[in-house]
TORMARVO-622624 format. One record per residue (C-alpha): x, y, z; residue number from 1. Coordinates in steps of 0.5 Angstrom, whole numbers. Example, Ala and Ser with C-alpha at 12.3 -4.5 7.8 and 13.67 -1.06 7.14 Angstrom:
2
[[25 -9 16] 1]
[[27 -2 14] 2]
This chain:
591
[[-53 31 -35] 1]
[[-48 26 -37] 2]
[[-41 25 -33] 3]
[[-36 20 -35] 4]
[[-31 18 -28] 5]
[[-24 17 -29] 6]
[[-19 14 -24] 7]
[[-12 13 -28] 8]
[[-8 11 -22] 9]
[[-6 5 -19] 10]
[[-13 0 -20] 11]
[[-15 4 -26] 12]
[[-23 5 -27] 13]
[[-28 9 -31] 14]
[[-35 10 -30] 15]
[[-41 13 -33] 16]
[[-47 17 -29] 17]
[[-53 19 -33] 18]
[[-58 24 -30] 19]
[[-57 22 -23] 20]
[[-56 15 -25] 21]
[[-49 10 -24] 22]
[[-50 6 -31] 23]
[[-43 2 -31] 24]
[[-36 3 -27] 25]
[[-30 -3 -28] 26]
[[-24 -4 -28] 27]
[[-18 -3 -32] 28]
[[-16 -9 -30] 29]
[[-21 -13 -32] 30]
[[-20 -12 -40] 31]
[[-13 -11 -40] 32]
[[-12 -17 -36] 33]
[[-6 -13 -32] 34]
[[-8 -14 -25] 35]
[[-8 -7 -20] 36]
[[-7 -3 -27] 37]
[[-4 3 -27] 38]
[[-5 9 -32] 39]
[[-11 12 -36] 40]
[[-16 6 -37] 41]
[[-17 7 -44] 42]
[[-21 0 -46] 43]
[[-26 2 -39] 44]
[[-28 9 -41] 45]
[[-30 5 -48] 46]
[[-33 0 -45] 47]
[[-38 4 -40] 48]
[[-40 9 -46] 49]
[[-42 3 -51] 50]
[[-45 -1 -45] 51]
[[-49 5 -45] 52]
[[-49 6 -52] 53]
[[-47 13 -51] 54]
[[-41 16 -56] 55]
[[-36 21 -53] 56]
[[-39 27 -56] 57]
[[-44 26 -52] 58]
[[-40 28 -45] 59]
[[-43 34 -42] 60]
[[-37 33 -37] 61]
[[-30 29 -35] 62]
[[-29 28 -27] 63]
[[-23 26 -25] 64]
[[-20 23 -18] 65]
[[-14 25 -15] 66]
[[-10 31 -16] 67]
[[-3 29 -14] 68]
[[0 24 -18] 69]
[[7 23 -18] 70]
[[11 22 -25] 71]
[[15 16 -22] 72]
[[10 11 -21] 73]
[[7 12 -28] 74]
[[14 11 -32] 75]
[[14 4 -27] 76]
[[7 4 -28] 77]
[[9 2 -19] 78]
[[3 -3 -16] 79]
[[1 -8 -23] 80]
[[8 -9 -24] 81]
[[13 -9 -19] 82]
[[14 -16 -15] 83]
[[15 -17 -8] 84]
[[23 -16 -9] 85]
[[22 -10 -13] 86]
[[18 -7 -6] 87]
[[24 -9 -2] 88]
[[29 -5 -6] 89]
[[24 1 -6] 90]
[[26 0 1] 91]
[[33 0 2] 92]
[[35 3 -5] 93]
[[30 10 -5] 94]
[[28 10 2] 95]
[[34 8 6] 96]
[[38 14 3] 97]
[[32 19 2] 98]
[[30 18 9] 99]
[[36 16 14] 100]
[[43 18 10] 101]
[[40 25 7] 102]
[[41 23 -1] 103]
[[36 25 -7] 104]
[[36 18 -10] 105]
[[33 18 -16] 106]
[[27 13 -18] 107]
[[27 12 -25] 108]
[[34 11 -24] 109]
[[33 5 -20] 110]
[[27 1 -23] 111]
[[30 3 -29] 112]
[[28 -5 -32] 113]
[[21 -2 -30] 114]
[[20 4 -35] 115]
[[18 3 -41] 116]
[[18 11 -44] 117]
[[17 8 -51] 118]
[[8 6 -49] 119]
[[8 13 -44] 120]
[[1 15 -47] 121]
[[3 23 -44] 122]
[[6 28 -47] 123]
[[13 28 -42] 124]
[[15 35 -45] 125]
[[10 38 -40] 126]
[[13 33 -34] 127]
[[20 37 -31] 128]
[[22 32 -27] 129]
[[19 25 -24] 130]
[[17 28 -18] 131]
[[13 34 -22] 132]
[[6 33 -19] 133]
[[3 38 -23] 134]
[[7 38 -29] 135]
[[4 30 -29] 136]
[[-3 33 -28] 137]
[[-2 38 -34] 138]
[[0 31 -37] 139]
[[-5 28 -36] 140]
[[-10 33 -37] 141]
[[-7 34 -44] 142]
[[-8 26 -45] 143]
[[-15 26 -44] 144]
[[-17 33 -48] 145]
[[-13 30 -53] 146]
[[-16 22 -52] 147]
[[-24 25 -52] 148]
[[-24 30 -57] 149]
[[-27 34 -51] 150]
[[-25 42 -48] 151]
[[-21 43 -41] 152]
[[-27 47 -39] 153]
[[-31 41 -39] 154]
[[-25 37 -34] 155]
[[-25 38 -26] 156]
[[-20 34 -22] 157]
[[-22 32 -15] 158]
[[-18 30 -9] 159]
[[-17 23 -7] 160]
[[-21 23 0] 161]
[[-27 26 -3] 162]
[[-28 21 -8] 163]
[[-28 16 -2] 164]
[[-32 19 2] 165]
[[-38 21 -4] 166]
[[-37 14 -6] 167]
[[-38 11 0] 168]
[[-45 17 1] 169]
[[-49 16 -5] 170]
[[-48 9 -5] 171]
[[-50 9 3] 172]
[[-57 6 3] 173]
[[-59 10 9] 174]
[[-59 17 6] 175]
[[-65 19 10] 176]
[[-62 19 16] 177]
[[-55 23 19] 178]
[[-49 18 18] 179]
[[-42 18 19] 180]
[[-37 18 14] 181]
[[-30 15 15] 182]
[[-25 14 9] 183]
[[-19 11 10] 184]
[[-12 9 6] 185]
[[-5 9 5] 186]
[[-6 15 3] 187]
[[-8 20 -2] 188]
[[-7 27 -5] 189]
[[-3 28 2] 190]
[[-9 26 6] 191]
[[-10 18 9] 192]
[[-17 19 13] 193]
[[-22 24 13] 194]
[[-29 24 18] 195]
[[-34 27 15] 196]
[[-42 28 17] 197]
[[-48 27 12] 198]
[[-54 30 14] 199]
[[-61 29 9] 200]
[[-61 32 2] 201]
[[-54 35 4] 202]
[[-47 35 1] 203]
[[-42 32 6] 204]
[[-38 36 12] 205]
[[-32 34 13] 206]
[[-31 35 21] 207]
[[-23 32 21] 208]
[[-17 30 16] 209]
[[-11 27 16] 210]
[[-5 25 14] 211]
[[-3 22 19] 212]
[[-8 17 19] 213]
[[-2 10 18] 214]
[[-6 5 19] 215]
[[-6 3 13] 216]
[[2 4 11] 217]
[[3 0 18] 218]
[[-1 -6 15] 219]
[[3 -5 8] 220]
[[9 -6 11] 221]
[[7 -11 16] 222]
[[5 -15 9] 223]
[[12 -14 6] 224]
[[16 -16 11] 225]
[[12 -22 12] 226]
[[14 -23 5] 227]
[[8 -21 1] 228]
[[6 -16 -4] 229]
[[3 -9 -1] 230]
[[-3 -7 -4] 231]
[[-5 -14 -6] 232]
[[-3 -20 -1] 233]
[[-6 -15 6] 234]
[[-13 -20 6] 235]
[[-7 -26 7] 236]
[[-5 -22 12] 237]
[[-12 -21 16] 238]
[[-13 -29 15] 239]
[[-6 -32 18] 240]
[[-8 -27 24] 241]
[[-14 -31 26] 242]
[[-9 -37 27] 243]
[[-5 -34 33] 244]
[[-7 -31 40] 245]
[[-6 -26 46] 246]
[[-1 -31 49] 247]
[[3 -31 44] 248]
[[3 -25 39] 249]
[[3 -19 45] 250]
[[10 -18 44] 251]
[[10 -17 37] 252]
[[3 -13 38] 253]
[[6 -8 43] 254]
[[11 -7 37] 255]
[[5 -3 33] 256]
[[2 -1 40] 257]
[[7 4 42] 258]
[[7 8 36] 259]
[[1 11 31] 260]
[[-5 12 38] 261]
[[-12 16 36] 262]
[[-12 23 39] 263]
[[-20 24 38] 264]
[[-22 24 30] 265]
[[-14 25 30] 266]
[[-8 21 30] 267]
[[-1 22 33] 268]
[[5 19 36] 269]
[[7 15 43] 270]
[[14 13 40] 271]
[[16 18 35] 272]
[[18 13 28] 273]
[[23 16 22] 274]
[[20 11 18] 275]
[[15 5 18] 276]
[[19 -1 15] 277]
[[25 0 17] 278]
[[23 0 25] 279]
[[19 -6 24] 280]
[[23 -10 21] 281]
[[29 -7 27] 282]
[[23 -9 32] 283]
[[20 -15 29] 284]
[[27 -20 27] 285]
[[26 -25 32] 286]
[[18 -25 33] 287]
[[14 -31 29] 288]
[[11 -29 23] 289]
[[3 -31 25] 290]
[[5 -26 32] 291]
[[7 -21 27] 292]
[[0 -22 23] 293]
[[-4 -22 30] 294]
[[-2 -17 32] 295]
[[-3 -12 27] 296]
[[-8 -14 26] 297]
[[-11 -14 33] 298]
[[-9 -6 33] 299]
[[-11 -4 26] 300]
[[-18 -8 30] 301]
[[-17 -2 36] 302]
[[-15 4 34] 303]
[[-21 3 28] 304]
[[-26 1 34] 305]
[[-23 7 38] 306]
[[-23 12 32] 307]
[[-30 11 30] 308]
[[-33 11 38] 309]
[[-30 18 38] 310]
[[-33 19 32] 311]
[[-40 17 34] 312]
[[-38 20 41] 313]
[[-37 27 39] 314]
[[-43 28 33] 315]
[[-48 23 36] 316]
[[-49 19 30] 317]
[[-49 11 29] 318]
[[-49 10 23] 319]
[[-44 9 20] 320]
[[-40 9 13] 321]
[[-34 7 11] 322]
[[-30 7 5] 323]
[[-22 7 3] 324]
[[-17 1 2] 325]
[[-17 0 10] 326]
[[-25 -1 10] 327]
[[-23 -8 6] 328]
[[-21 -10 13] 329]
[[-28 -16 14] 330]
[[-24 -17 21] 331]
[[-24 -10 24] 332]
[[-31 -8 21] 333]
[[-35 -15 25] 334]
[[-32 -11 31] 335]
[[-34 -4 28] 336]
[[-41 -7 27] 337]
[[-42 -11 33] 338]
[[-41 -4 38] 339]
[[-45 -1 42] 340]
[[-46 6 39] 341]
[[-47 3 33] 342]
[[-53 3 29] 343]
[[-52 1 22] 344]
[[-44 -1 19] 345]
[[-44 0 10] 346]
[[-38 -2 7] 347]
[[-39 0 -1] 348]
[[-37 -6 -6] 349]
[[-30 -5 -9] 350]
[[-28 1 -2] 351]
[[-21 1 -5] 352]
[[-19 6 -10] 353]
[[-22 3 -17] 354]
[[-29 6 -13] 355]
[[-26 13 -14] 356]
[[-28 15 -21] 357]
[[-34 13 -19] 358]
[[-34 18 -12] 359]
[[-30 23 -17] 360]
[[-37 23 -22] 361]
[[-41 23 -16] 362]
[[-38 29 -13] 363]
[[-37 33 -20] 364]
[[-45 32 -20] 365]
[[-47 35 -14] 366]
[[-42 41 -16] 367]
[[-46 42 -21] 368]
[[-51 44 -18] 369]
[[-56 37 -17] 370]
[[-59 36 -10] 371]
[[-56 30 -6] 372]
[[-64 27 -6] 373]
[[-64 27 -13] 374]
[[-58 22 -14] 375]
[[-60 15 -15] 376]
[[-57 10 -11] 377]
[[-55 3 -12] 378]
[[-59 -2 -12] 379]
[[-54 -8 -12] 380]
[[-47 -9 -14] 381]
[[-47 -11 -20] 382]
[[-44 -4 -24] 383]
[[-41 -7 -30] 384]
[[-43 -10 -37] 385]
[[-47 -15 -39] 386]
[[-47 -19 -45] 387]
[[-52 -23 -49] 388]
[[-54 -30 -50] 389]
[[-52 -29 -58] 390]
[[-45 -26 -55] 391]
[[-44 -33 -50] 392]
[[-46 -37 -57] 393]
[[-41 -33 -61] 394]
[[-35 -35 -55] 395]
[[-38 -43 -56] 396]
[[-36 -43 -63] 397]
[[-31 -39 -64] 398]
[[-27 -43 -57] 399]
[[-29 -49 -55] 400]
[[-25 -55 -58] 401]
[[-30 -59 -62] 402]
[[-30 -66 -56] 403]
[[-32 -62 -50] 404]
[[-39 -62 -49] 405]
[[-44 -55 -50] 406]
[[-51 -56 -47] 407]
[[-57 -51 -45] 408]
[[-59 -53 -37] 409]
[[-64 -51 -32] 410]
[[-62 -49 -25] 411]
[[-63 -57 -23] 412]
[[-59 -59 -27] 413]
[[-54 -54 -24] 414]
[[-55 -57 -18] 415]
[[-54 -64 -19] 416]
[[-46 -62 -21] 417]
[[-45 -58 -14] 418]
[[-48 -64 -11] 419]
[[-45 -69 -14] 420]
[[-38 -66 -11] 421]
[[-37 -63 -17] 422]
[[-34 -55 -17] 423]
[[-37 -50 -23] 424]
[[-35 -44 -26] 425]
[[-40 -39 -27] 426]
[[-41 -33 -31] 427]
[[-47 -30 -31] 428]
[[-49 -25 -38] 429]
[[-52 -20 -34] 430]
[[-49 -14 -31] 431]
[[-41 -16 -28] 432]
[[-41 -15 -20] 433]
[[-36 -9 -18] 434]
[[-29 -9 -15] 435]
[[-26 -15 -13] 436]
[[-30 -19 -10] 437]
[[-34 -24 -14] 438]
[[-41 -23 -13] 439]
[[-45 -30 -17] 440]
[[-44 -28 -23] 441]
[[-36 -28 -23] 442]
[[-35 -34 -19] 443]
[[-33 -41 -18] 444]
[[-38 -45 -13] 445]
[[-38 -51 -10] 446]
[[-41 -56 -5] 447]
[[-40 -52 2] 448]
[[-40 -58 6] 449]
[[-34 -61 3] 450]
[[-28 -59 6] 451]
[[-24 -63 1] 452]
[[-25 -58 -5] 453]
[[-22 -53 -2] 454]
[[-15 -57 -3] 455]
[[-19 -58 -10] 456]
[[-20 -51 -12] 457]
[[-13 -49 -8] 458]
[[-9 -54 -13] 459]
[[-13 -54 -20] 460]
[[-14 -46 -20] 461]
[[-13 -41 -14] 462]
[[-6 -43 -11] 463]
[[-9 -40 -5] 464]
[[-5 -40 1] 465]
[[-8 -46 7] 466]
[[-10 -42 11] 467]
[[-13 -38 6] 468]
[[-22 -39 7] 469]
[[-27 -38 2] 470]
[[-34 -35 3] 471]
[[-41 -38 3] 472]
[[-46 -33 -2] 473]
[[-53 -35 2] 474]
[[-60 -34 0] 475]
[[-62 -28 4] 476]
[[-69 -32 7] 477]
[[-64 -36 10] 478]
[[-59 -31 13] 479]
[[-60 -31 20] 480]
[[-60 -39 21] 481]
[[-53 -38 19] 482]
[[-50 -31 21] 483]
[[-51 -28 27] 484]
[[-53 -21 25] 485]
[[-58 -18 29] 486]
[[-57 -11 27] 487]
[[-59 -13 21] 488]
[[-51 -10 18] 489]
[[-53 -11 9] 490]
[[-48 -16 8] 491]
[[-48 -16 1] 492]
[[-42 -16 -2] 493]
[[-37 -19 2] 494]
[[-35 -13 6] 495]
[[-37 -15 13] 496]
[[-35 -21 17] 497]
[[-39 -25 22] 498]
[[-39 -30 26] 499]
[[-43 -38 25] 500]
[[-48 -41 27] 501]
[[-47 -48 30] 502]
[[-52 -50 23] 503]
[[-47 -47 19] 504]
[[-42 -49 22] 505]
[[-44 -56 20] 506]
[[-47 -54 13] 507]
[[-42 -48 11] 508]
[[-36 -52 13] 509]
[[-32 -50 6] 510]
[[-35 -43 7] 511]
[[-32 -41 14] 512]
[[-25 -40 16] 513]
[[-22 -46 18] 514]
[[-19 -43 25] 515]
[[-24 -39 28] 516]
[[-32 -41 24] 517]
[[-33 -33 23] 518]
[[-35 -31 15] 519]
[[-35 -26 10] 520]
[[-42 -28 7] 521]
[[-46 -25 1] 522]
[[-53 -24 3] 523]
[[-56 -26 -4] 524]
[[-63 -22 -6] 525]
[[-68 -26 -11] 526]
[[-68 -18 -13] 527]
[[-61 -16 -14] 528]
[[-59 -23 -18] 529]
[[-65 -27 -19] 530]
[[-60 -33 -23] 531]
[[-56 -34 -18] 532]
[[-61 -34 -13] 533]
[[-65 -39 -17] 534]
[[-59 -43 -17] 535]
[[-58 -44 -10] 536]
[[-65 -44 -9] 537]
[[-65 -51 -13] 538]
[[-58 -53 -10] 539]
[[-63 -52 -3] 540]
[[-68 -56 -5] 541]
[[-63 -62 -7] 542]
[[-59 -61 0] 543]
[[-63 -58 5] 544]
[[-57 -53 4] 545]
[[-59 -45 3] 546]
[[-52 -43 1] 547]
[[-46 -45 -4] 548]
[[-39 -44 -3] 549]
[[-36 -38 -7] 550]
[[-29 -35 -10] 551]
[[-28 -32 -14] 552]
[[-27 -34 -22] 553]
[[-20 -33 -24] 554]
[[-13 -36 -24] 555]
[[-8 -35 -18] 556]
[[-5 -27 -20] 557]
[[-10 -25 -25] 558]
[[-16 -21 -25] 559]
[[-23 -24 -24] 560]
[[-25 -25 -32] 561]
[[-29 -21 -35] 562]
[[-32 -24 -41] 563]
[[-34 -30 -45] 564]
[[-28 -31 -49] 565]
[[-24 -30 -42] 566]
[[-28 -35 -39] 567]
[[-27 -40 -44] 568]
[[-20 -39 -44] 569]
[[-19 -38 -35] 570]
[[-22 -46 -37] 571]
[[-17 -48 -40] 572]
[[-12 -46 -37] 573]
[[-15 -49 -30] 574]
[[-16 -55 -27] 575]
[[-24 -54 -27] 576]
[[-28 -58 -32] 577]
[[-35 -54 -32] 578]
[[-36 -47 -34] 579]
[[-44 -45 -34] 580]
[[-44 -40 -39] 581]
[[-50 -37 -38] 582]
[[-55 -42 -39] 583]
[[-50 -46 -43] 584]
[[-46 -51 -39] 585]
[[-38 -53 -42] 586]
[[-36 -59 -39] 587]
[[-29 -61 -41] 588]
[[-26 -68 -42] 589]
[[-22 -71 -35] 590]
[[-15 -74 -37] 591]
């Protein structure tokens, strides 16, 4: 059985299961290079199927997520290219009238410098209006039908939330066990937080949905009155947050706190509210912008903690799974992990919606008829394409300028530029990690005892905010001398916050976040990346040091790169002066 996953919404993506098998899943940004791409991901379905040298015609069946689309943010293709004043007008020009003056504005009319009805790939004919949720369904249908070659019959749509959920489920490392399974987000198909229950070798049993689960809309906007971007800047957010406190943050955290409360697996209203954005922003004019952060963060933080006790209260299970956009929040999920009812806490990597085709494809196979038990885990987070040592050869000749230096290296070698206080860029040639977090072969990696290159990285490549702070990627034999984890929660793919040793405190410095020492570390396996391992191991050797410090390898604004000829562009058009390509070290000249 063959099943391609599409998700063609806002972080577009495809994905390929092969008889109970993930093979590949990325992101359409990645090739399109179009960050939190919108609409049909046409270059990820062509790269999971030749990745897995499989022809179209080979697909047994499509599984696409999420029924309800509406037609308006396709025209605009909303979350890739609106800018922070196009969400600011979308406050005041659509929902201001829609909400509190009783008008019908309408969106295209509005945004009209965003549409572009010229490149929309779907048959508008079918679509009456842009709010047609299932005329843009039918439009979407049509399109893949037609773009596959393949029979409607052959095509199933599946709803958002249930896509979350199974995501987060087969990919759970503690399947043989019951878990507890907690989807959470802005909000899909009518639904923005689900509970559902998974016991061994059976499909999932929803005990609660919600719409009205606004943890993460509250976050959202919270994010743009504090003039970031929504859906995009909300982890900027969670970092200011650490840099205030209780003292001086408790007014604006009672601001959040009188509103959205949890009513056992439910949500429901203290103060009833017509519309988020506009009663925070009445609410919070004169509060300091640090406050806002920590104190909606501080009550994401109790209404997760309390919704997921009442979870385990009722059920009785402790092991939990989350996925959703809200499961990316690592501040709330160290809390979730560190509870008492707690057994074990997995955030899969990517929870956001570029997992959902993923999900969709899952679930489409177990509707299918295949037994939760013969589903094959994930072993890693490393779902995308690979690329060979002839590839990266290619790039080298094709792009590299003629007076930078090309030359093969060991890990040592590697070391030696790391210790040297250098910073490098590497690009591993086997399977690219998914979602948005770099996992070693995507990533920039530095000396974690020099503070100073984190102004280094900010200035020649990240333009990342101050307060912003890198993560540590740690050798998996040398966890528990830098993190305080006796859960023993897996923490590899950066999901997860903890708190520091006062050895890594003195070795980690660059990895930690500079206010308050707690990490989003990766837990690097000699299994699940022998490269990286090998390299870090080497740099430990040199340094006594078992970790590097890792960000992720792109320009500020772009999505992390993809392929070789990626690479060598992302060089040089930065400040960084060594990319390790593989085996092959570039180094460019300094000016």
């Amino acid at each position: 059985m063959i099943i391609l996953g599409i998700h063609d919404g806002h972080n577009a993506s495809a994905s390929l299961i092969i008889n109970g098998k993930l093979v590949c899943a990325i992101g359409e940004e990645r090739l399109s290079r179009d960050k939190h791409q919108y609409g049909f991901p046409a270059k990820a379905i062509k790269t999971v199927l030749k990745s897995a040298n499989i022809s179209i015609n080979e697909i047994d069946r499509v599984a696409m997520a999420t029924a309800t689309l509406p037609p308006a943010y396709f025209y605009t293709s909303r979350n890739s290219t609106f800018t922070i004043k196009d969400y600011w007008k979308e406050q005041r020009e659509y929902w201001y009238p829609k909400l509190y003056e009783g008008k019908d504005p309408k969106y295209t009319d509005i945004f009209k410098h965003r549409v572009d009805f010229e490149n929309f790939p779907y048959d508008k004919s079918l679509i009456k209006n842009e709010k047609d949720h299932e005329g843009m369904w039918k439009a979407r249908l049509d399109h893949v039908c037609k773009t596959l070659s393949i029979d409607k019959e052959k095509v199933k749509v599946y709803d958002h939330h249930d896509c979350h959920a199974y995501y987060g489920y087969i990919t759970c490392p503690y399947r043989d066990k019951p878990v507890l399974v907690y989807t959470m987000d802005g909000g899909g198909d009518n639904t923005n937080g689900t509970v559902s229950i998974g016991l061994p070798g059976e499909p999932l049993k929803e005990i609660s949905r919600s719409s009205n689960c606004n943890i993460g809309r509250m976050y959202r906007y919270a994010t743009l009155l504090l003039g970031m971007r929504p859906a995009d800047h909300e982890y900027k957010l969670m970092g200011l947050a650490a840099y205030n406190s209780e003292k001086y943050g408790r007014d604006a955290y009672n601001v959040f706190a009188e509103t959205l409360q949890v009513n056992g697996l439910g949500f429901n209203y203290k103060k009833e509210v017509k519309d988020h954005f506009f009663h925070f922003k009445n609410q919070l004019e004169e509060h300091r912008f640090d406050a806002i952060a920590w104190g909606i963060q501080k009550r994401c933080e109790e209404i997760l903690t309390e919704w997921i006790s009442n979870g385990i209260k009722e059920t009785g299970i402790g092991n939990i799974v989350m996925s959703g956009g809200v499961a990316q929040n690592i501040k709330a999920n160290k809390l979730i992990a560190e509870m008492d009812g707690v057994q074990q806490l997995f955030i899969p990597p990517g929870p956001g919606d570029e997992s959902i085709s993923i999900g969709a494809a899952y679930l489409d196979l177990v509707n299918q008829g295949e037994k939760i038990s013969s589903i094959k885990p994930i072993s890693n987070g490393y779902f995308g394409p690979s690329y060979s040592d002839s590839d990266v050869l290619d790039a080298i000749k094709k792009f590299v300028p003629e007076k930078w230096e090309v030359k093969k290296v060991k890990y040592d070698d590697v070391a030696d530029v790391l210790v040297s206080g250098d910073v490098v860029a590497r690009f591993g040639i086997d399977s690219m990690e998914f979602g948005a977090r770099a996992l070693g072969n995507r990533s920039i990696i530095a000396d974690p005892r020099r503070p100073d290159v984190i102004h280094h990285i900010n200035k020649l490549v990240k333009m990342r905010d101050f307060w912003m702070p890198f993560a540590p990627s740690i050798l998996e034999e040398r966890e528990h001398d830098y993190m305080i984890n006796p859960k023993g929660i897996d923490a590899r793919f950066m999901a997860i916050g903890m708190d520091s040793t006062q050895l890594a405190q003195d070795h980690l410095s660059a990895g930690l976040h500079p206010f308050d020492r707690s990490a989003r570390p990766q837990i690097v396996h000699k299994k699940d990346n022998p490269a990286y391992h090998g390299i870090i191991k080497a740099f430990e050797k040199k340094t006594g040091v078992g970790a590097v410090m890792n960000t992720s390898f792109n320009i500020h604004g772009e999505p992390i790169v993809a392929s070789p000829e990626d690479a060598i562009d992302t060089l040089k058009r930065c400040g960084l002066h060594h990319l390790l390509i593989g085996d092959w070290l570039i180094s460019k000249p300094r000016i």
